[in-house]
C-alpha positions as CSV (number, residue, x, y, z in Angstrom):
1,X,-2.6,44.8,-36.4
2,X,0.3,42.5,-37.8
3,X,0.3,44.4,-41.0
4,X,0.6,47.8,-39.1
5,X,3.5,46.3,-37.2
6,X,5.1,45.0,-40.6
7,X,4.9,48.6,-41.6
8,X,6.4,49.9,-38.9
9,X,9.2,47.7,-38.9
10,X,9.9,48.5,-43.0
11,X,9.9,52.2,-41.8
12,X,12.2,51.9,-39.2
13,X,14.9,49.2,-41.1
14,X,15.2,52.3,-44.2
15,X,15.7,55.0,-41.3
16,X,18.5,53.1,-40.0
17,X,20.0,52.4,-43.2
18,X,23.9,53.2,-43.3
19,X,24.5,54.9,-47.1
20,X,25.1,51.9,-49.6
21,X,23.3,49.6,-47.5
22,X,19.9,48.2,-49.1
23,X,17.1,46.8,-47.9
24,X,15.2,44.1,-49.3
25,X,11.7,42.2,-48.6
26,X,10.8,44.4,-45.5
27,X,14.5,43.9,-44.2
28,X,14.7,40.4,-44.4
29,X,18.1,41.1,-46.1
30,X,19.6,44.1,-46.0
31,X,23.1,44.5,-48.2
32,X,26.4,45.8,-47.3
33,X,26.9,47.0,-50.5
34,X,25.3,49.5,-52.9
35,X,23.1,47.2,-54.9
36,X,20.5,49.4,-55.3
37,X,21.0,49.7,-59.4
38,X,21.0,46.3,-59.9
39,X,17.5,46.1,-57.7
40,X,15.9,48.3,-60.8
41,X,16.1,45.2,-62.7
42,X,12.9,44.8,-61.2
43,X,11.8,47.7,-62.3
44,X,12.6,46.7,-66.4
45,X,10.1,44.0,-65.6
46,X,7.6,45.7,-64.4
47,X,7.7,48.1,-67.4
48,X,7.5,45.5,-70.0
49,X,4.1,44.1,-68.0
50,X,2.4,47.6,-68.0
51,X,3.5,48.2,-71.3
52,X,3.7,45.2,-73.6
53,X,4.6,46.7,-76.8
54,X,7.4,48.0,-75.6
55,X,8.5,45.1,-73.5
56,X,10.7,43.6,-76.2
57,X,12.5,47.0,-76.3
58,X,12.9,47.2,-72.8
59,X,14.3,43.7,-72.7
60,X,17.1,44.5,-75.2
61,X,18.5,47.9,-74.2
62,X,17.0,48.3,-70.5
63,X,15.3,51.2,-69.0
64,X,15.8,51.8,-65.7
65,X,19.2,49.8,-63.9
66,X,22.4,51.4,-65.0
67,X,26.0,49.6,-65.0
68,X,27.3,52.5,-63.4
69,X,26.0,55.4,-61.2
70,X,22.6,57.4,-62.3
71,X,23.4,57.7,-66.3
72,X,25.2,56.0,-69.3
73,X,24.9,52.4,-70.4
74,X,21.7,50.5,-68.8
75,X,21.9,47.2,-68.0
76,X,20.0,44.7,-69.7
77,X,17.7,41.0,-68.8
78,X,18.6,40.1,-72.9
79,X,22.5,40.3,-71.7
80,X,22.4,37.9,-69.2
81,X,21.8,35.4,-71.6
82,X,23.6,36.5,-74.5
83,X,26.9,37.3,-72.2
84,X,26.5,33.8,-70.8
85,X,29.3,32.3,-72.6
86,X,31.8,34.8,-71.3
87,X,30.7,35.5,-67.8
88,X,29.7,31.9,-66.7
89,X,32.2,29.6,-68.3
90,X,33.1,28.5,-65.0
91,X,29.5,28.1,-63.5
92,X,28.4,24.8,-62.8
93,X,24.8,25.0,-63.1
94,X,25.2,27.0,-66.4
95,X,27.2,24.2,-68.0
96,X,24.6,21.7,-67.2
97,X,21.7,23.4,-68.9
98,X,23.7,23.8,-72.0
99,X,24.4,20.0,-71.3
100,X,20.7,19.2,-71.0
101,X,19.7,21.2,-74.0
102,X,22.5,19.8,-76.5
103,X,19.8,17.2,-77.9
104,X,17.7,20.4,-78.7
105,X,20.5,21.7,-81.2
106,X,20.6,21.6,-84.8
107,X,24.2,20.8,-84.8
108,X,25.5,20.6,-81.2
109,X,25.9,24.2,-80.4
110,X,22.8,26.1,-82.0
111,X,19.6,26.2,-80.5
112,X,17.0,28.4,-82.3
113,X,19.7,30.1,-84.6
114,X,21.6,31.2,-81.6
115,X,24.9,30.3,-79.4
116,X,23.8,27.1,-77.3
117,X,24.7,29.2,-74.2
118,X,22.1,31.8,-75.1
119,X,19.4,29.1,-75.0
120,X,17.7,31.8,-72.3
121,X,17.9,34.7,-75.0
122,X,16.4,32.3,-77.6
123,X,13.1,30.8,-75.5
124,X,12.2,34.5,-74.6
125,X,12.5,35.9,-78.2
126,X,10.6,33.1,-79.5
127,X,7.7,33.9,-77.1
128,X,7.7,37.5,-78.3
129,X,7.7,36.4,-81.9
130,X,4.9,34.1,-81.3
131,X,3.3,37.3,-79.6
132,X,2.9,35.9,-76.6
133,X,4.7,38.6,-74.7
134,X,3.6,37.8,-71.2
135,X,5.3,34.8,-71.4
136,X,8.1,36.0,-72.9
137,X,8.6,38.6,-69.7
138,X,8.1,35.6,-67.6
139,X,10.9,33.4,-69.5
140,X,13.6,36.6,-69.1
141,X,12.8,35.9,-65.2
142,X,12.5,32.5,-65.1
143,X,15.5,31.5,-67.5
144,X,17.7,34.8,-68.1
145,X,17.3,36.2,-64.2
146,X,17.2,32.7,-62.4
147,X,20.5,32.0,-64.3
148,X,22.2,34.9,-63.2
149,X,21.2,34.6,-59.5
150,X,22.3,31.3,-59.5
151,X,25.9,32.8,-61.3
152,X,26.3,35.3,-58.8
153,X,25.9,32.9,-55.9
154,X,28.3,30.9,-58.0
155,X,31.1,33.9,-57.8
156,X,30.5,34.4,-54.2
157,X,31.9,30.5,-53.5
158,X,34.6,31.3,-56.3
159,X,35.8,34.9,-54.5
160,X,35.8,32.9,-50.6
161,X,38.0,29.8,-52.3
162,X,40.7,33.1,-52.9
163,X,40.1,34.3,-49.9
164,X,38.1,37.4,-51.4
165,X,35.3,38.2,-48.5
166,X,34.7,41.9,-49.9
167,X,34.3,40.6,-53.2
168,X,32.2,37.9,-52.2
169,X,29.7,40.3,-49.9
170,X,29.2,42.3,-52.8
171,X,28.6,39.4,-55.1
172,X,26.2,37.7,-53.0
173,X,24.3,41.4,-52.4
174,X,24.1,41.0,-55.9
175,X,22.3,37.9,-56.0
176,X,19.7,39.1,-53.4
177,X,19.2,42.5,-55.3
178,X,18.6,40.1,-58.9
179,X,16.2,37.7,-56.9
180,X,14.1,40.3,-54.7
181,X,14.6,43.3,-56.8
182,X,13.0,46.9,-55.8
183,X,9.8,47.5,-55.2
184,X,9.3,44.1,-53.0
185,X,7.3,44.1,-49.6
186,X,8.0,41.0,-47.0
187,X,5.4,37.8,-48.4
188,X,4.4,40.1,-51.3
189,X,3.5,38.4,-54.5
190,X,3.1,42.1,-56.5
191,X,6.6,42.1,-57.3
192,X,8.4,41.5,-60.1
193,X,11.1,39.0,-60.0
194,X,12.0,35.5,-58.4
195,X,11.2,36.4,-55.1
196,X,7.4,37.3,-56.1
197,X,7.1,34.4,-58.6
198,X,7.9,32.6,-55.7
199,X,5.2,33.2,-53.3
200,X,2.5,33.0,-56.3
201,X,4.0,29.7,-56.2
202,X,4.0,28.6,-52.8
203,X,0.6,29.5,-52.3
204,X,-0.5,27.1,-54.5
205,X,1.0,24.6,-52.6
206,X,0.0,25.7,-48.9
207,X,3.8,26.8,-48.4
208,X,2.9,30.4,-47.5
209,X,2.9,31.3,-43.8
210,X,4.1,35.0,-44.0
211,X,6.5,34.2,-46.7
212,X,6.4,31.2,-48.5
213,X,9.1,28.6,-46.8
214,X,11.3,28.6,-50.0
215,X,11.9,32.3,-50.0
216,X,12.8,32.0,-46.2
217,X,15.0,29.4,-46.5
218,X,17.1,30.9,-49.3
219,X,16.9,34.8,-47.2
220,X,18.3,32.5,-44.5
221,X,20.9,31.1,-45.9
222,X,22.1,34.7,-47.8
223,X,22.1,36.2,-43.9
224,X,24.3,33.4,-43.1
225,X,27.0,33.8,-45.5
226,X,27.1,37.3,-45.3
227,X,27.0,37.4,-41.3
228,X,29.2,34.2,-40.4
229,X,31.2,34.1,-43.3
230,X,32.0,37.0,-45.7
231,X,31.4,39.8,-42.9
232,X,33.9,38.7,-40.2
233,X,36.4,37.3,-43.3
234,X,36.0,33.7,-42.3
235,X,37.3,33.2,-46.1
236,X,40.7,35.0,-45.4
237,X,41.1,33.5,-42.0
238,X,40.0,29.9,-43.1
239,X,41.0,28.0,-46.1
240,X,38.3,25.4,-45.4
241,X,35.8,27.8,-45.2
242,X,35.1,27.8,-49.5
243,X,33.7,23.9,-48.5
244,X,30.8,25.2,-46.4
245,X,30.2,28.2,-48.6
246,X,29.6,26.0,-51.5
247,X,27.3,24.0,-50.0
248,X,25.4,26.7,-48.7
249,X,25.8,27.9,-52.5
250,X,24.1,24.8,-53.6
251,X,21.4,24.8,-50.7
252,X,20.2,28.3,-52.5
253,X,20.2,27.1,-55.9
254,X,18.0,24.1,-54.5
255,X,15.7,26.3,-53.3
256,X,15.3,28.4,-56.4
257,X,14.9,25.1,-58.1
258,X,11.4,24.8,-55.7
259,X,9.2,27.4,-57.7
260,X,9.7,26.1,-61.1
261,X,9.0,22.5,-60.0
262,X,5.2,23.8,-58.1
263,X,4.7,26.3,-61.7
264,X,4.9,23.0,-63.6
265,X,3.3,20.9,-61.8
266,X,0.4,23.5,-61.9
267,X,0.3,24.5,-65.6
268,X,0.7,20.7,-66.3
269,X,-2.7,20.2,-64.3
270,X,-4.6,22.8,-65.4
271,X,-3.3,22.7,-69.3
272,X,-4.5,25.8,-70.2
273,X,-1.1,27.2,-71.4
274,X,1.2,24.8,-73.2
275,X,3.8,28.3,-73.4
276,X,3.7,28.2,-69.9
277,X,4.4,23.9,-69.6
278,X,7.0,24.5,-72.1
279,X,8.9,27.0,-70.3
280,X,8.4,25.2,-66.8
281,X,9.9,22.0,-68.0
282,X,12.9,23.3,-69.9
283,X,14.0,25.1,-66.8
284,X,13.9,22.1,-64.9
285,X,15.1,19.8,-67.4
286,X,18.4,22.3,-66.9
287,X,18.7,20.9,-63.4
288,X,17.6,17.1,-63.3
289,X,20.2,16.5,-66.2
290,X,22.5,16.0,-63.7
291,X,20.4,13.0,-61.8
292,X,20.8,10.4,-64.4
293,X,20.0,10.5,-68.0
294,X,16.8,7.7,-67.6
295,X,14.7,10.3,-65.8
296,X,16.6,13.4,-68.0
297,X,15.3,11.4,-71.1
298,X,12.1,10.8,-70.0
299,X,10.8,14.2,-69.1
300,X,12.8,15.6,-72.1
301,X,10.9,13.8,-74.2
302,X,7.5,14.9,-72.5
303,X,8.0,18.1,-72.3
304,X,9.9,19.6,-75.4
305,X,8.5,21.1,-78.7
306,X,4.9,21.7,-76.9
307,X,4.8,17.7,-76.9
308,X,2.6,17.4,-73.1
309,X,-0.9,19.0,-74.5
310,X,-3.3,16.6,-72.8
311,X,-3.0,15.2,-69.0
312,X,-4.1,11.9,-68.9
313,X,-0.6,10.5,-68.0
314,X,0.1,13.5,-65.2
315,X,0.2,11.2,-62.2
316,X,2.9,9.3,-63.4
317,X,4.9,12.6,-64.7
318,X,4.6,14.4,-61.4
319,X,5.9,11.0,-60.1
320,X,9.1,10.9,-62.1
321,X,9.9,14.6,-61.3
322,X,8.8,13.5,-57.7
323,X,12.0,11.1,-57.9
324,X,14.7,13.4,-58.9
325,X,14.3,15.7,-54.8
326,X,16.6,14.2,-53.5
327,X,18.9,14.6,-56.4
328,X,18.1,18.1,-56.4
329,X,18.7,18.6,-53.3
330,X,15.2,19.2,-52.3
331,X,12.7,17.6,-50.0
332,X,8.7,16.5,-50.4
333,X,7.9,19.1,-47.3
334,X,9.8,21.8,-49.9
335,X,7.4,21.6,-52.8
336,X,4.2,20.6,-50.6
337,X,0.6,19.4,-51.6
338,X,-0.8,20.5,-54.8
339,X,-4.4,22.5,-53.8
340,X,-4.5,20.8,-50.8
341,X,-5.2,17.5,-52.5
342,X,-4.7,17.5,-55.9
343,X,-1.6,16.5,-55.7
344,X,-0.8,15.5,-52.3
345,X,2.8,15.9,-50.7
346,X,5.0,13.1,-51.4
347,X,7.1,10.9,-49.2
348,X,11.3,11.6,-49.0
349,X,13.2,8.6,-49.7
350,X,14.2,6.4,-46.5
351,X,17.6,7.4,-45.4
352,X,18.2,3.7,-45.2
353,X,17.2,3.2,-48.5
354,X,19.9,0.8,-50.2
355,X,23.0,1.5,-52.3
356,X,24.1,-1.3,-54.6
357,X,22.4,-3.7,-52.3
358,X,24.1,-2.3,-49.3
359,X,21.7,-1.1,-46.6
360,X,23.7,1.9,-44.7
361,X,22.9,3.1,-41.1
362,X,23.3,6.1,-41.2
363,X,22.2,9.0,-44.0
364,X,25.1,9.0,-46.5
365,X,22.8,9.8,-49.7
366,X,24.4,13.2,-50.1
367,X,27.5,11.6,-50.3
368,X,26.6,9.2,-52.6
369,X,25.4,11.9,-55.2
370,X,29.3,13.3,-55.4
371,X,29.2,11.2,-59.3
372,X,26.3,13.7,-59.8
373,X,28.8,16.6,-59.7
374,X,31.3,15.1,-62.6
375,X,29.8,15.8,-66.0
């Protein structure tokens, strides 16, 4: 009966669609803008799974999302990395993976024969030379898409700090079209990009009611800044509105951070696919760079050049990347318990937990991670 209802409700949100509006995940967002060429990107992915001597072709030159209207140039998953260096020079998040993957160069600014800011490019075109080409379609979402979600949310907060609301609608639209993609039902793990990888991911860790919590949180927060900020031009009217935008910005990212974190933790436990442990760790060693260079080291040690092949020290692993949520900006209730109980759900750190040997009364921990942000 519930999924009759769900159907119903899908069938009704596309028949009151206004032209250039699209809907995504059963309606749990729903653009403003026409997005619905870059939702296709889902559809590049899909074709490289069905057909995997192709995918390699189809990750170069594209198939199925154009740049502009129904023909010409197709966009491509290969040019979100290899663009990188032009379109995110100033994105935050970008600058701290090519941060944490500097001691992976040759010489400081090549890794794997390529630009350090196409590290993305470089892990998936590795896979497909190893001939492990379902990994390789997984790196292109997990590495080349993630980073461009995480860009375009990136541009929204840049287009609200100039006041830009119709700029930043469309921007974030963007982001939800690169995340969900086409071809995505509500709580669905069929699909084809982020949002899908995510709820194969939060199954695993009992965080599926529906949707998985992470996805709901993030559709959340996208509804928010396009209904209480960017839709009724709080940017243009406010000048302090950029502050909360970023935050919320940041909030996403977090989120996204969520599924790669469970995907490791898994693949490190069941060690069956050191491609996959590989993969998992590099694109969190992108985001715990930034939470002290102990923990940073540590992991980067453990995890790079296929180094973690045997699991006798995972308890203490899990542990360290336990330590680094409230860094991230994500809680023990985010990532869950591991199978119930192979991994059971960790405890948050005590807001009163001290700082330099002073005990605070209140929770001021977000604060004190503003030194996180200069690097």
């Amino acid at each position: 009966m519930a999924d009759r209802a769900l159907f119903i409700f899908c069938l009704l949100v596309q028949f009151f669609l206004s032209d250039g509006q699209t809907s995504f995940a059963g309606g749990g967002y729903i653009s403003s803008t026409d997005v619905s060429n870059e939702a296709k990107i889902a559809l590049d992915v899909r074709d490289m799974r069905l057909n995997l001597q192709s995918a390699k072709n189809i990750y170069n030159n594209g198939k199925n999302s154009y740049l502009y209207g129904s023909s010409g140039n197709l966009r491509t998953i290969a040019k979100f990395s290899t663009d990188s260096d032009n379109v995110m020079m100033f994105d935050p998040t970008f600058y701290l993976f090519k941060y944490a993957f500097k001691p992976l160069t040759e010489d400081g600014q090549t890794f794997d024969g390529e630009n350090l800011g196409q590290y993305a490019d470089s892990l998936v075109n590795d896979l497909f030379e190893e001939g492990k080409n379902n990994m390789a379609i997984e790196a292109a979402v997990v590495a080349n898409i993630w980073m461009y979600v995480a860009h375009m949310l990136h541009d929204t907060a840049r287009q609200c700090r100039v006041q830009n609301d119709k700029v930043a609608l469309n921007a974030l639209d963007k982001a939800a079209a690169y995340m969900i993609g086409e071809d995505q039902d509500y709580g669905d793990t069929e699909g084809h990009l982020l949002y899908a990888l995510t709820e194969t991911a939060g199954e695993r860790f009992d965080k599926k009611d529906g949707e998985t919590q992470a996805n709901t949180k993030i559709i959340e927060m996208m509804n928010t800044l396009k209904n209480d900020y960017f839709k009724v031009n709080k940017c243009a009217s406010d000048p302090s509105a950029f502050q909360y935008v970023r935050v919320i910005v940041d909030r996403i990212i977090a989120q996204m951070t969520v599924p790669l974190i469970q995907n490791l933790i898994h693949h490190m436990h069941e060690i069956e696919n050191e491609y996959a442990i590989e993969l998992y760790s590099l694109s969190l060693i992108g985001r715990i760079a930034g939470c002290g260079n102990t923990t940073y080291n540590e992991l980067l040690n453990e995890f790079t050049y296929l180094g973690y092949t045997e699991n006798s020290n995972f308890d203490s692993v899990v542990k360290l990347i336990q330590s680094t949520y409230d860094c991230l900006g994500i809680t023990c209730n985010d990532i869950g318990a591991y199978e119930t109980d192979v991994v059971p759900e960790c405890t948050d750190k005590s807001q009163s937990t001290p700082l330099a040997g002073y005990i605070p009364s209140t929770n001021v921990h977000e604060h004190a991670k503003i030194d996180l942000d200069i690097y």
